[in-house]
Structures are given as C-alpha cells and as structure tokens.
C-alpha angles and dihedrals in degrees: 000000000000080000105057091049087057089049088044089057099032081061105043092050090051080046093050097047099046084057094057101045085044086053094070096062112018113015089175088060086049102058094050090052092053088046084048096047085039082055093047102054099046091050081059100043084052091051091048093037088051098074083046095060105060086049084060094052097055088048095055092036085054087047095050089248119151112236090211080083087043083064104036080060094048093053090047092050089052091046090047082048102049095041098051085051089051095049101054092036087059080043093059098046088049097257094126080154099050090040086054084047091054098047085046092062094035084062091048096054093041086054092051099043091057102050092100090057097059102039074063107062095040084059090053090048088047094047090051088049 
C-alpha cells in the first residue's frame, strides 16, 4: 500500500509540474492535463478503494447494519471527492466563484444524501424513549 502512495505522489507532482511549465504557454493545455491526472488518480483510488468495499459489507452485515448506510457513505464520499477536485480545479483556472458554487452544491447535496440516515436514527432514539 505504502507503494502505491509514493507512485501516487511521484505522479501528481510530475503532473504538477508539467501543468505549471504548460501554463506558460497554453493554459488551456494545462488545464486538460490536471483534469487528466485528476481523472487518473481517482480511477486508481476506485480501483484500490473496490477490494475494500466488500470487507466492509461483510462488517456492517456481522454488526446488523443495514448496507444500505454502507452505500449512502460511499456516495457521499464520492460527492465530497468530486466536489473538492472541481473546486480547486475552477481555483486554479481563476474561477474562486464557480468553485464556491461548486462546494455549495456539493453541501447540498451532502446534506440531502444523508436525510435517510437521519430519519433513521431519530427513529432508533424514538423507539428507545
């Protein structure tokens, strides 16, 4: 594991570096490469984070959990994801309004997602009073 985090990094500074010195020339040529290495490196987390997922199934199946929960916290990992990359990605293009645009959606949609949860659990705390 400790690997792939070196690589990881080894790649997204390269990457980081080959933006800056493209941004000189061509930003918009810059921009493409960070949403490509952006693009990279979550195909690869979703390939790590995949083996990782059916362990968790069987922990929350053990503990009488529902995994309905399991993937309501995986879809608003991918929403927190998603929405952090976007955001500095408008920051770095010069867009601070359309990146606070884009956290503010990716809150809404957070504080959505996670409704039925807790409907839920103030259904367990009714139930015990």
């Amino acid at each position: 594991m400790t690997d792939r985090c070196f690589v990881t990094a080894a790649f997204c500074l390269c990457s980081a570096i080959l933006a800056v010195l493209l941004r000189q020339h061509c930003r918009e040529q810059s921009m493409l490469l960070a949403i490509a290495a952006c693009t990279a490196v979550i195909g690869s987390f979703a390939a790590f984070v995949a083996p990782m997922m059916s362990e968790l199934q069987e922990i929350f199946s053990a503990a009488g959990i529902s995994e309905s929960y399991l993937a309501l916290i995986f879809k608003g990992l991918t929403i927190c994801i998603i929405t952090r990359i976007t955001s500095e990605l408008c920051r770095d293009s010069g867009e601070s309004a359309i990146a606070a645009a884009a956290e503010l959606w990716g809150c809404g949609a957070v504080t959505l997602l996670s409704l039925p949860l807790v409907k839920a659990i103030l259904e367990q705390i009714s139930s015990l009073m």
